[in-house]
C-alpha positions as CSV (number, residue, x, y, z in Angstrom):
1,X,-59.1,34.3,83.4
2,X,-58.6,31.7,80.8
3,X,-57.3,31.9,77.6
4,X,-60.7,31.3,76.1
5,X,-62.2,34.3,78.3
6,X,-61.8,37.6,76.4
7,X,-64.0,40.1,78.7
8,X,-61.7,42.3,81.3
9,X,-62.4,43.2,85.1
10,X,-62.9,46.9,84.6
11,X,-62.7,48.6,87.9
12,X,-65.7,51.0,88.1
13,X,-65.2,54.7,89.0
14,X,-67.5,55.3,92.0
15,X,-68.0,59.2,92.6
16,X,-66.6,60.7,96.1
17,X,-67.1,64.1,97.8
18,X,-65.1,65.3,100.6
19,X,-67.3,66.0,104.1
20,X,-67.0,66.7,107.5
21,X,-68.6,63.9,109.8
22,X,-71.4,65.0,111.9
23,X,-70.7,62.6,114.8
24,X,-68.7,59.5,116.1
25,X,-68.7,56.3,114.6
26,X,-67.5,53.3,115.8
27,X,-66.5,50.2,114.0
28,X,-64.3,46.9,115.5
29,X,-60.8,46.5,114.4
30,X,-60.2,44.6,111.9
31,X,-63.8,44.5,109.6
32,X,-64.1,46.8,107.1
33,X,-68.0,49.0,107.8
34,X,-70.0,50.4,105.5
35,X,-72.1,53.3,106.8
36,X,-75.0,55.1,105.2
37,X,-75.3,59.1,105.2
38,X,-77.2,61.7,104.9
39,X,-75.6,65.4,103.4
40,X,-76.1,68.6,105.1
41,X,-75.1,71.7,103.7
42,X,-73.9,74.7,106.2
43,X,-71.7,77.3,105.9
44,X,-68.9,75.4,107.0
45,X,-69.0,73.2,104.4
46,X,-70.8,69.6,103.5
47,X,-71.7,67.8,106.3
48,X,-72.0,64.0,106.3
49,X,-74.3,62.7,108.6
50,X,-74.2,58.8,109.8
51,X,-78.0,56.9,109.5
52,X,-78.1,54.6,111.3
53,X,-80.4,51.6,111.8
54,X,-80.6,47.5,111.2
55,X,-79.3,46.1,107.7
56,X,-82.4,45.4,106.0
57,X,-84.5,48.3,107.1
58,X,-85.4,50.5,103.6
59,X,-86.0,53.4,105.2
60,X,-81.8,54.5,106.1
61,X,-81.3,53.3,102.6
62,X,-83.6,55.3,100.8
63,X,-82.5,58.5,102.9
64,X,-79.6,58.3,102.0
65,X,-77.3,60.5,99.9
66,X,-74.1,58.3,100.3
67,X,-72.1,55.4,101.7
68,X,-69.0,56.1,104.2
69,X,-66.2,53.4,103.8
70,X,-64.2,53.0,107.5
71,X,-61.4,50.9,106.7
72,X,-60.8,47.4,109.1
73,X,-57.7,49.5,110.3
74,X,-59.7,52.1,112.2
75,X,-61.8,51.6,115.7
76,X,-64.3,54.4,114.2
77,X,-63.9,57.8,113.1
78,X,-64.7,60.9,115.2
79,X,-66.9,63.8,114.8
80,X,-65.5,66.5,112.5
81,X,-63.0,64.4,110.9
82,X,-62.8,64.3,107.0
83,X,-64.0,61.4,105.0
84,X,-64.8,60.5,101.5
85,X,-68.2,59.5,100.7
86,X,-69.6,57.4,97.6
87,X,-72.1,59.4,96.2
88,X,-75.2,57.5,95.4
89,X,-77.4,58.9,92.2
């Protein structure tokens, strides 16, 4: 920022639940994915369930509850693991 430039980055605080992944997921090494999901409530817990589907297509992205993050580290997550999701209001 310039010394003329008086506004601030503020970093936004996204809200995240914890949930068990309903299936694999893969992702390559080394780009960061961004997966769209659906909740599921059982008696084990919240279940996070991966949409999947092209991009662009509306439908996935008006079904669902929440984004799943898989870090350009990982190869893909596996069924049952724990993540984090960004809930979406």
């Amino acid at each position: 920022m310039g010394p003329g430039n008086h506004y601030q980055k503020e970093r936004l605080v996204k809200p995240t639940v914890k949930a068990s992944l309903a299936r694999n997921v893969s992702s390559k090494s080394g780009r960061t994915d961004y997966v769209r999901v659906k909740f599921n409530h059982t008696a084990g817990g919240l279940q996070a369930i991966p949409l999947f589907g092209r991009s662009g297509m509306l439908r996935p992205l008006t079904e669902a509850d929440g984004l799943l993050t898989i870090p350009a580290d990982k190869e893909g997550l596996m069924s049952g693991e724990s993540v984090e999701i960004e809930i979406w209001n």
